[in-house]
C-alpha positions as CSV (number, residue, x, y, z in Angstrom):
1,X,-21.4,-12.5,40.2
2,X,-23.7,-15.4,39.4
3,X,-21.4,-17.0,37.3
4,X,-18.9,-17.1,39.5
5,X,-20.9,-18.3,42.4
6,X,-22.5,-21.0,40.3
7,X,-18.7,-21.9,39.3
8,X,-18.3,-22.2,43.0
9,X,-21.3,-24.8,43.9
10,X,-19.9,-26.9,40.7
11,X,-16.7,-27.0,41.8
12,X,-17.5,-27.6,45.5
13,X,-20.3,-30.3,44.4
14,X,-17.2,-32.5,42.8
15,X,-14.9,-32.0,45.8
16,X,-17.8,-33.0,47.9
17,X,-18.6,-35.7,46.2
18,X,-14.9,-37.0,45.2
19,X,-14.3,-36.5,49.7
20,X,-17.5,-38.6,50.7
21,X,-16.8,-41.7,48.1
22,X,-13.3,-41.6,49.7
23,X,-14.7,-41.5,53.4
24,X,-15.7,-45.2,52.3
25,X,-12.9,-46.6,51.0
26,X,-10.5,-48.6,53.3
27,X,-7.3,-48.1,53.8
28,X,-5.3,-51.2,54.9
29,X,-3.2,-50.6,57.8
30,X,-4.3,-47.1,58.3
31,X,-3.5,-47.2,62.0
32,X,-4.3,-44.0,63.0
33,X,-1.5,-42.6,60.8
34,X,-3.9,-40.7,58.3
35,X,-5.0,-37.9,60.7
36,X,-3.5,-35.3,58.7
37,X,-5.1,-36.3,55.6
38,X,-8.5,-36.0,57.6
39,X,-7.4,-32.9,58.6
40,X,-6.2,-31.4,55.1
41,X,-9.3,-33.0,53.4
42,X,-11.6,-31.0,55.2
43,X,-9.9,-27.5,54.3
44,X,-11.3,-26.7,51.1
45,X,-14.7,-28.0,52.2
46,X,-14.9,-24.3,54.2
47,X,-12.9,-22.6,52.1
48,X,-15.7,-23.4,49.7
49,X,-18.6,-23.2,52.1
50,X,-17.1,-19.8,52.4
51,X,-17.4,-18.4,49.0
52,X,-20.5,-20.1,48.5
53,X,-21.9,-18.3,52.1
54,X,-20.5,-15.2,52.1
55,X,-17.8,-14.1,54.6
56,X,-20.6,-12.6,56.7
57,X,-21.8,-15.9,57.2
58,X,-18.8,-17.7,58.2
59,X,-20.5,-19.0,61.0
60,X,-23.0,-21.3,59.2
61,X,-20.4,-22.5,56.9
62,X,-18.4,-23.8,60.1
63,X,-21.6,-25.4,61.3
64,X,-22.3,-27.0,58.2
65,X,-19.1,-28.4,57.5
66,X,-19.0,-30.0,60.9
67,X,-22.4,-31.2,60.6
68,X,-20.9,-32.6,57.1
69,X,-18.0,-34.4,59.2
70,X,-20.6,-36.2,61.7
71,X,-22.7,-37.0,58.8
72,X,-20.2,-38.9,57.1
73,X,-19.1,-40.6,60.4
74,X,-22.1,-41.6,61.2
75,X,-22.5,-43.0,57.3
76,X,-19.2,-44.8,57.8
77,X,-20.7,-46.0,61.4
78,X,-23.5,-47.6,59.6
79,X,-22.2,-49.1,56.1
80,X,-18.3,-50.0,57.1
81,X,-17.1,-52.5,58.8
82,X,-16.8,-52.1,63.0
83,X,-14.6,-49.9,64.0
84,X,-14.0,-47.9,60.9
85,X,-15.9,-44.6,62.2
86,X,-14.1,-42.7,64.9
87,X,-15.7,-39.7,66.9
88,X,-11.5,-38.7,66.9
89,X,-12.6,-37.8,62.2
90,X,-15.1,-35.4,63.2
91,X,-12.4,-33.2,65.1
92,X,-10.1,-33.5,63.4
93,X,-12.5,-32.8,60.2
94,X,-13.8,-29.7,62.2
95,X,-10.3,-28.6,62.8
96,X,-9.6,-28.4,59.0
97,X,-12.9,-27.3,57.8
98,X,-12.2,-24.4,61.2
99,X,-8.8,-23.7,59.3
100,X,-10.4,-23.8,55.7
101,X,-13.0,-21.2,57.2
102,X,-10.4,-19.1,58.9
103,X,-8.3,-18.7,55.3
104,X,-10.8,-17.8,53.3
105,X,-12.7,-15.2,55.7
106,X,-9.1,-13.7,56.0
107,X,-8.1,-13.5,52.6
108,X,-11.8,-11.9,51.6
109,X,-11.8,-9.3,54.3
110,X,-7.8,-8.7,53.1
111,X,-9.5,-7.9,49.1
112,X,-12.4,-5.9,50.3
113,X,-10.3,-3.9,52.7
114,X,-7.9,-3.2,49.1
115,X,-10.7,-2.4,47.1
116,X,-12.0,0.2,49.4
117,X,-8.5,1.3,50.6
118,X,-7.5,1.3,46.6
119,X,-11.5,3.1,45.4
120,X,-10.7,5.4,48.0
121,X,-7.2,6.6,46.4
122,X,-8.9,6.6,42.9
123,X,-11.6,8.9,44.0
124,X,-9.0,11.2,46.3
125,X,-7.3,11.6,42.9
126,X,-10.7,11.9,40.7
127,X,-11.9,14.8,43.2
128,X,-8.2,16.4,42.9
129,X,-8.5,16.4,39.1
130,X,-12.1,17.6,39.0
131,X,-11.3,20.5,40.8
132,X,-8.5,21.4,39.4
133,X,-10.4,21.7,36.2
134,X,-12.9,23.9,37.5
135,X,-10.3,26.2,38.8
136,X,-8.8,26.4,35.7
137,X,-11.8,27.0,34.1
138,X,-13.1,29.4,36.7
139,X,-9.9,30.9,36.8
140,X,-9.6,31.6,32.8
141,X,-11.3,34.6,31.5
142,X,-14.1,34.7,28.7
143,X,-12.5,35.7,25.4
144,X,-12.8,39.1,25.1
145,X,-14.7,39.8,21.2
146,X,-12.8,42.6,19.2
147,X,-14.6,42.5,16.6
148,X,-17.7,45.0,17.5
């Protein structure tokens, strides 16, 4: 478990870093057209705040990847030339880290609901064995000894 977790903050780390240097790179004659790639950037940024969370806390990973959104706005706001930043980003950031969140909290809750469903039908079948052994074996007889 703490592999795979630690595996997750790496990976998520790199994307991380890889999004923001690209948040400050300009685009020539961008004209509003990249909105989707806003949108789709910010998908794995709460797919990974996800896994690294829990799906119980799917709330903070939301809030955190908005927060994330404003923060580099307000970064481009600051360091880029006027009229980079647009308030317009941070929706449509929070609309894909909202769908990134969405995914991922529905595909965890769709494994742990097999894995119980599926331990469930193991044990069913365990319990079914076991006492079918025991009634065979309570059923059976002791050997009777002839040779007294």
């Amino acid at each position: 478990m703490f592999r795979s977790r630690f595996v997750v903050a790496v990976c998520a780390a790199l994307y991380f870093a890889a999004l923001a240097s690209l948040a400050f790179v300009i685009a020539p004659g961008s004209n509003g057209r990249f909105w989707f790639w806003t949108t789709l950037a910010f998908v794995p940024v709460g797919v990974f705040l996800v896994c690294m969370f829990g799906r119980r806390r799917w709330w903070a990973a939301l809030a955190f990847s908005v927060v994330a959104a404003a923060w580099l706005e307000a970064a481009q706001t600051v360091w880029m030339p006027a009229g980079y930043a647009d308030v317009v980003d941070i929706l449509l950031a929070s609309i894909g880290a909202g769908t990134g969140v969405a995914l991922a909290v529905a595909v965890s809750s769709w494994r742990a609901h097999s894995r119980r469903t599926r331990g469930a039908r193991l044990t069913k079948s365990t319990s079914k064995l076991s006492s079918n052994r025991r009634a065979s074996a309570s059923n059976s007889a002791a050997p009777l000894n002839l040779d007294r």
